[in-house]
N, C-alpha and C positions, 0 to 999 in steps of 0.2 A: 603326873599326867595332867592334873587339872589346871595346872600351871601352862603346859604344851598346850593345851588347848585354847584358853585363852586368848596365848600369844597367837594363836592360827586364826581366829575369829579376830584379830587385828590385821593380822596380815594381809586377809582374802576380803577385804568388805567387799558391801554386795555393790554392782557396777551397772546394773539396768538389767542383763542378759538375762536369762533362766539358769539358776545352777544344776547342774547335771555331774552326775557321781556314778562311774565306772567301777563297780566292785566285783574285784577277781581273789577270789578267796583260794590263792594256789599262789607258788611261786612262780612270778612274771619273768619267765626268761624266754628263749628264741623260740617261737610255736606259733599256732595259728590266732591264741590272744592277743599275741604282740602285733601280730601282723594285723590284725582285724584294726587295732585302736590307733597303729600308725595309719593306715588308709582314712579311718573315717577323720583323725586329727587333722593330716592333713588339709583334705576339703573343708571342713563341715563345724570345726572344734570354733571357730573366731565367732561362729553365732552362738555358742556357750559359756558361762564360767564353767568350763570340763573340769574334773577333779577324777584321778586316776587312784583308788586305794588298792595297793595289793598286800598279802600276809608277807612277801619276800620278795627278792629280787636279788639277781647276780650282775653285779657291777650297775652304774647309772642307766637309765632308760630315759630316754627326751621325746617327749611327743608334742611337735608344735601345736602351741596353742592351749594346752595342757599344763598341769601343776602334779606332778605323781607325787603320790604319798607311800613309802614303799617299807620292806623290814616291818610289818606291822604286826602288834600282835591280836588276838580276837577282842578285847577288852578296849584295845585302841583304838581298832578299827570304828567300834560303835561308838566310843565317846566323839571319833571327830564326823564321824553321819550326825551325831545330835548335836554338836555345834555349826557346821556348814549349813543343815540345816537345807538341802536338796529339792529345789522342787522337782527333781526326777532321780529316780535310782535303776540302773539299768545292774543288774544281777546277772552275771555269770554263769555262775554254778546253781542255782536255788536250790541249795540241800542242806542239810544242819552242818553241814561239814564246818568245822572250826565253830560252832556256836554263834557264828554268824549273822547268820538268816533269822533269830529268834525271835529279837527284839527290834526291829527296825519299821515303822510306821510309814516310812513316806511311799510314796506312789513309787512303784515299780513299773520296770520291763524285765520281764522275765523269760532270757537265751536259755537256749538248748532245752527242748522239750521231752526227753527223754527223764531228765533227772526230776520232771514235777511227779513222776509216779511215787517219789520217797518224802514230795513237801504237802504236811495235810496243810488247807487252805487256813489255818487258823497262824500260821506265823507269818501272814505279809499282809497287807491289800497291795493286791496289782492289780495296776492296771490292763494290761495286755501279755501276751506271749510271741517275741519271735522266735525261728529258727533257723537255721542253716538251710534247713531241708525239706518236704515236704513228709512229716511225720505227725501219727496219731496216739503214742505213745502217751497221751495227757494222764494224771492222773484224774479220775473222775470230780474231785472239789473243783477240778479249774474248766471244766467243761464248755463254761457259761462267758471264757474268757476268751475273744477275739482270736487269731492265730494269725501271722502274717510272715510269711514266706519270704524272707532276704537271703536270694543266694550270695555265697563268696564273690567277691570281684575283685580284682586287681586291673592294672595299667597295663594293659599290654606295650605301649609305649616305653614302660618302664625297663621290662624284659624283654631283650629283642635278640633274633639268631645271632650268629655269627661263628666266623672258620676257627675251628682247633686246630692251636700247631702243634701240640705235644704229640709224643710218640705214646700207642696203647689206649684201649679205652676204661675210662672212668665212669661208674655208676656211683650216685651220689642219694645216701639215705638220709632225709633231712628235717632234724627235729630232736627234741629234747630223748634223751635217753631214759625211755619212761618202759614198763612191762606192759602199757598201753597200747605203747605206739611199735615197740621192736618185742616182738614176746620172745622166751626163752626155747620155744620150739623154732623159733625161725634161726637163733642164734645157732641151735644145733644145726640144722638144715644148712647154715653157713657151713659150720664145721664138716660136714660132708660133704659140701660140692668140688665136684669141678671146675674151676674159676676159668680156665681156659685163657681168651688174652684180656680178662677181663679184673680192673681194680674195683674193692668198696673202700666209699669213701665215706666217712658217719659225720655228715657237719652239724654241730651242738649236740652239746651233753645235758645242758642245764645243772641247777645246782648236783653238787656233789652228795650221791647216795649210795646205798648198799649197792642198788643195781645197777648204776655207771659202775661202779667198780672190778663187778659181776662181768657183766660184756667186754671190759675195756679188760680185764683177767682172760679170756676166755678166748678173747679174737686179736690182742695185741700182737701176739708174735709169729702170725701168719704174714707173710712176705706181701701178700697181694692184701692188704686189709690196713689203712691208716686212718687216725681222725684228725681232724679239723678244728676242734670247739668251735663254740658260740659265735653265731655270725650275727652283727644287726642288718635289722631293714635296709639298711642305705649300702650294706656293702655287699646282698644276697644275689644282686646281680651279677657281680662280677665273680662269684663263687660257681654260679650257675654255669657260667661261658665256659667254666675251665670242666666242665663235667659230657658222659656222652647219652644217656639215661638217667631216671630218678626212678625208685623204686620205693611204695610204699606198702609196708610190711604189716600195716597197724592189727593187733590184736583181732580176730572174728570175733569175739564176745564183748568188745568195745564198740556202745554207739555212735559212731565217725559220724559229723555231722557235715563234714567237708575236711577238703586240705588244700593250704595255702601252697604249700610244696612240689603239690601235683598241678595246678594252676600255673604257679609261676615256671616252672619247667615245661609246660606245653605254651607257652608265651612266648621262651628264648627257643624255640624248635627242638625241644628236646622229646624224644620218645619214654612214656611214664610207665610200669608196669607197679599195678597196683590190686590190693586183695578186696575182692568183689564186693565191695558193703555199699549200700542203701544210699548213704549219703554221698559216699564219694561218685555213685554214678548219676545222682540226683546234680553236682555240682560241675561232673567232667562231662558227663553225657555218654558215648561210646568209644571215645577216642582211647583212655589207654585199655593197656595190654591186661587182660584182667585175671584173675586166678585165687579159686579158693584156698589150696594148701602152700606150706611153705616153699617144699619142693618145685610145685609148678610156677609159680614165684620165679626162685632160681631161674627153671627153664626156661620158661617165657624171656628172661632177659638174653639167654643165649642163641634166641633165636633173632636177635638183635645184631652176632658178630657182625655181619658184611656189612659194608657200607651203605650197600642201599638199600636194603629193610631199615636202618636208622635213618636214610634220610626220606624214606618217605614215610614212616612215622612222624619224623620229626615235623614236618610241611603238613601234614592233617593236623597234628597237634596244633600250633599257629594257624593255620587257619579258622580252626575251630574257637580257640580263645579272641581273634578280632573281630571274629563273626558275632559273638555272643556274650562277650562282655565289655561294658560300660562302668570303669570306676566311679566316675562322676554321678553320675544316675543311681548309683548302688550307695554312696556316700549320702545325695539327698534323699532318697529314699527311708534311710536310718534314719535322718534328722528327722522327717517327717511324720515318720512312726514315732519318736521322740516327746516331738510336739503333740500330738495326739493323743496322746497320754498324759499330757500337760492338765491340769483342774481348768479349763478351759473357761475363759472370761468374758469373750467372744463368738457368738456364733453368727456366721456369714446366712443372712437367707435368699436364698435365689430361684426364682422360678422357671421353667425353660420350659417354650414350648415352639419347634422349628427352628431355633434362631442361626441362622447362617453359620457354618463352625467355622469360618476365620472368627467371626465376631467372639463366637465362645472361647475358641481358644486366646484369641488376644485380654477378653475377661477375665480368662482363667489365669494368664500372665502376671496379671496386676495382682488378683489377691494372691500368688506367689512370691512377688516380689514386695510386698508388708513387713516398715519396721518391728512392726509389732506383732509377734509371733505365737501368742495363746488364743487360736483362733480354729475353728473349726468352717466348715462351707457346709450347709446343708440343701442340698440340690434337688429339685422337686423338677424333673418331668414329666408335665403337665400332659402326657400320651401323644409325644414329638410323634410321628412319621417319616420327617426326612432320614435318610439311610446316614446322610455324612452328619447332622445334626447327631441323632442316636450312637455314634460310631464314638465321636468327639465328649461325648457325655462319658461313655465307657471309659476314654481313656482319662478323662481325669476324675475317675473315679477309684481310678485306682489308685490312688494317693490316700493314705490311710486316714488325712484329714479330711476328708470325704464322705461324706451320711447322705448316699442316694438315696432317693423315693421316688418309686416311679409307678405310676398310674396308667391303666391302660387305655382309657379314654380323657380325651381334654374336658378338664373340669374347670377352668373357668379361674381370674385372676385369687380371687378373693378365699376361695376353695383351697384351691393348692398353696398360701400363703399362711391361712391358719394351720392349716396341716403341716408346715413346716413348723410353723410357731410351735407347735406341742412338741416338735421334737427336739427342737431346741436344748443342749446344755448351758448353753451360758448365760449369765445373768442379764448383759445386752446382746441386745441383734441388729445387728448393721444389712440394711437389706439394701441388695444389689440386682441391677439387673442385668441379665444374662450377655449383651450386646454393647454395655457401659465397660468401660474403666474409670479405677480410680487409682488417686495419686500416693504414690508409694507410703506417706505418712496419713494417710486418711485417717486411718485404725488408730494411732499412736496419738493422734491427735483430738480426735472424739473421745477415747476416753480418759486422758488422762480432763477433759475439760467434766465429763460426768462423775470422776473421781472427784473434782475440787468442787460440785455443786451435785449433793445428792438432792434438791429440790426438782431437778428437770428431770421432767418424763422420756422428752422425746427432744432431742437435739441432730437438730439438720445443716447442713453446709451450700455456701454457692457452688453451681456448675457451670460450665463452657460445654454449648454444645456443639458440634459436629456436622456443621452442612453435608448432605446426603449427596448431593453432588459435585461439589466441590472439593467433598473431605478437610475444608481450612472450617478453623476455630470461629465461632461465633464471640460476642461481648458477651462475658460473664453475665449470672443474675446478682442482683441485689436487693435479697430479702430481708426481713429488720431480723435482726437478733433478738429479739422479743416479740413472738407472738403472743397477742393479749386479747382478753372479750370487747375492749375496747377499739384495738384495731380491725378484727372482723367486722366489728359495727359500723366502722367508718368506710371497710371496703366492700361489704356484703349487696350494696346496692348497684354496686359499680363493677365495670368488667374487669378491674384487675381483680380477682379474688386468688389469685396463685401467691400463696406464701411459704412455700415448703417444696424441695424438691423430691421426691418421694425415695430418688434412686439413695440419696443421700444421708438417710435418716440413719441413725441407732438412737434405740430404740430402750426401756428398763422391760424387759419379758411379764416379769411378774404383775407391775402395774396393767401394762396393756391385755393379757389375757384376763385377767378381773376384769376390763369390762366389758368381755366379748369379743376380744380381736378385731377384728378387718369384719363393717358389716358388708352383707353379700346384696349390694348395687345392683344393677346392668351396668355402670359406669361408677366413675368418680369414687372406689370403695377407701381411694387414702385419703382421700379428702372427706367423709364421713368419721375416718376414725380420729381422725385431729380434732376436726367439732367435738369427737366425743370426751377425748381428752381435756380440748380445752373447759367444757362442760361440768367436768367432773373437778375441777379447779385444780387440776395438773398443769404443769407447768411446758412450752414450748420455746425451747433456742435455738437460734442458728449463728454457726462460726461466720465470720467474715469472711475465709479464706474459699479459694476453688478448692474442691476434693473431688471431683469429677467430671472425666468429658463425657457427654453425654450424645450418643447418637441418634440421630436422627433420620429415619427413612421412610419409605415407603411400607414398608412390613411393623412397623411400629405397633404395640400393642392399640396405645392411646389413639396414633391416627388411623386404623383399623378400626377400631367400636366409635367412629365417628364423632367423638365428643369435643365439644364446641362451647368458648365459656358461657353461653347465654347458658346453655346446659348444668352447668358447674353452678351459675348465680339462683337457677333455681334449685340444686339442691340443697345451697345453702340456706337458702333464703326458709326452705320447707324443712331444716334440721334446727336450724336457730329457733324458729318462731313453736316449733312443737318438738321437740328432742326427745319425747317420750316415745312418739310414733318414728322414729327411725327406720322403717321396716324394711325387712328382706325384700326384694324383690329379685325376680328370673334374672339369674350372671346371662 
């Protein structure tokens, strides 16, 4: 094995990405696992080095974008988590199941919230918890731990109606043949129905077990009853068209957290009858047919014969999945719970108070669209008022990379920025302002320059800014890449004293709260902490490049508190010559 490993830590070098490690401690065959890591694959997997480890697998499994490690055994599993080497581990199952979960250190995501009842907190650090569904099921150790609600989602696009030409109708039960998902009272409940003009059809068995043998024994040589095996992702739609109903049977004492099955059948207009549990109506809503015992199961599907009780089943069903599902949005959503959970490197700080929600939203765009992806936004509303302002806040707050603060009265620039600063996880802080963009590589580019020079405190960049009525681009600034005691000497006297763009800075957290953060001005409070900096014989850079347009209007913080650089020359002038007396003065 130590040899296999090796070779695999040659294989995989690391590529820039964050590596991410999918661990399904069960055998990965046709189910709601597979279908989960195809969807988020396909979107979401090329911003990862993804790494897929399962204990087994029936036949090859390909998930673009992905490297699956599969047949494994528990001893394997963990040697190649501690050679990959993962800066995220998303968990499956979290339960000692295979010995698994025991030993493994790296920052988790920990699915299905029902099984932490059996994990004490002493065998992982996680990071966070999601689920399927909205359940409270935690076990008490992880109480303290985030919870973030990702329903199922699929393409509707992908599964779409269309005319059956076969003679008779097909109902299609569809999923690995587990006591889980088909229990043996339902198999009975088979054996005694009336099937009437109705077939069952079982698509996937998954691997070969006592209990596949069990049902496939039991319901083989009934006329109206055939299977199918294992169907993959790519070909479930066209298994679906040939079907007239799906019925899902799963276990009452099984926590369902969703089903891809029922989903993807109310997509191609099929009518679902399905057994009443928590999740699956947390994920379907009220659309199917529902029913607690085996029997009424059965019957519910016969009330199905005519043609037009299925087909307008079938037309609420579809309607209902294009209404309310978004693969895309549910794909970044993972990732971004992902990130999130990431040891975060970066924390965005941003203040907002009013500011126009085009503006916020087009702000919010850019730090979305960041090469550099260990970053957190920490959002300080400064006691907004506007309704669309406030509304616009809400909704990008709900991106898991997201640490609102909100304030019920405006407190003022300086206030709400150190208040941000405490809460800060990352070791720098890139602060942004609310109405600004910045250029897709800003982040990526600031720190890897703070990486190659741990001497600078505070490294800032040129901006373009944004004519207010014209909306065209101004001529960039050009501030020296070294600010020095020397050169505020030479411009302290003189009205250029602007050498830093405020919006543009990142920042080393540590150093700047040691010396008090942001002092509390009426005006000019960044310009205060840079003196203080440079004071403190910290060091100040700035890149050459633009990292930000920067807008300019009317509602402007800065042209709002009326500040004017004669303003600016005397505060410098009274920070330089007495630095001692810095003092607070009324924001």
């Amino acid at each position: 094995m130590a040899g296999l490993v090796e070779h695999l830590a040659e294989l995989w070098p690391r590529d820039g990405r964050p590596r991410l490690i999918h661990l399904i401690p069960w055998d990965l065959t046709v189910g709601g696992a597979q279908r989960m890591l195809d969807v988020w694959c396909s979107h979401e997997a090329h911003r990862w080095d993804t790494h897929i480890l399962t204990v087994g697998a029936r036949g090859p499994f390909v998930f673009a974008g992905a490297t699956v490690h599969s047949d494994l055994g528990s001893s394997q599993v963990l040697s190649l988590i501690e050679t990959l080497q993962p800066d995220l581990l998303v968990h499956h199952e979290p339960t000692d199941k295979n010995g698994i979960s025991s030993k493994c250190s790296q920052v988790w995501i920990l699915h299905c919230t029902n099984s932490l009842r059996e994990l004490p907190p002493k065998h992982a650090t996680a990071a966070r918890v999601f689920s399927n569904f909205d359940s409270h099921e935690i076990h008490l150790g992880w109480r303290q731990l985030p919870l973030k609600v990702l329903p199922l989602q699929i393409d509707p696009g992908e599964f779409r109606p269309t005319k059956r030409r076969h003679v008779g109708l097909v109902c299609g039960i569809v999923g690995r043949l587990h006591e889980d998902k088909v229990p043996r009272s339902f198999i009975e409940a088979v054996l005694a129905w009336r099937a009437g003009p109705w077939r069952i059809r079982f698509i996937g068995h998954g691997l070969d077990t006592g209990y596949q043998r069990f049902v496939s024994g039991k319901l083989a040589n009934l006329p109206w009853v055939d299977f199918s095996g294992d169907v993959t992702p790519i070909r479930m739609p066209s298994a679906l068209r040939r079907l007239d109903a799906v019925l899902i049977p799963t276990d009452a004492t099984h926590s369902e957290t969703g089903s891809y099955a029922a989903l993807e059948a109310m997509a191609t207009g099929l009518p679902v009858i399905a057994r009443d549990l928590p999740g699956l109506r947390y994920n379907c809503g009220d659309v199917p047919l529902y029913a607690s015992e085996d029997t009424e199961l059965l019957a519910r599907l016969r009330e199905l014969d005519k043609a037009d009780a299925r087909s307008e089943a079938g037309v609420k069903a579809r309607k209902s999945v294009v209404n309310e599902h978004n693969v895309h949005k549910h794909a970044a959503t993972h990732s971004a719970s992902f990130s999130a959970a990431l040891c975060c490197e970066v924390s965005i700080l941003m203040p907002v108070f009013d500011t126009p929600a085009a503006y916020l939203a087009e702000c919010w765009e850019s730090i979305r669209a960041q090469t550099f992806r260990e970053w957190e936004l920490v959002l300080v509303d400064d006691g907004s008022r506007a309704a669309e302002t406030i509304a616009e806040i809400d909704r990008i707050a709900g991106d898991p990379r997201v640490v609102l603060i909100r304030l019920d009265e405006n407190q003022g620039i300086a206030p709400a920025l150190n208040l941000g600063l405490s809460r800060c996880r990352g070791k720098l802080v890139a602060r942004m302002d609310a109405d600004d963009s910045m250029m897709p590589t800003r982040l990526q580019r600031q720190v890897a320059y703070l990486r190659a020079h741990s001497d600078v405190t505070i490294l800032g960049a040129q901006l373009q800014s944004i004519d207010w009525e014209t909306d065209q681009l101004l001529p960039p600034t050009e501030h020296p890449e070294q600010v020095t005691n020397e050169y505020i000497e030479r411009q302290r006297n003189t009205s250029e004293i602007w050498f830093l763009n405020h919006p543009t800075v990142m920042l080393r957290r540590r150093e700047v709260m040691n010396l008090g953060g942001y002092p509390k001005y009426r005006v000019a409070q960044d310009l205060g902490l840079w003196l203080k900096v440079v004071q403190a014989g910290l060091k100040i850079h700035n890149l050459p490049t633009v990292e930000l347009h920067y807008r300019l209007h009317p509602n402007q913080v800065s042209t709002a508190s009326g500040v004017r650089r004669e303003e600016y020359a005397q505060i410098v002038e009274e920070c330089w010559k007495h630095p001692a007396a810095m003092r607070e003065e009324p924001a």
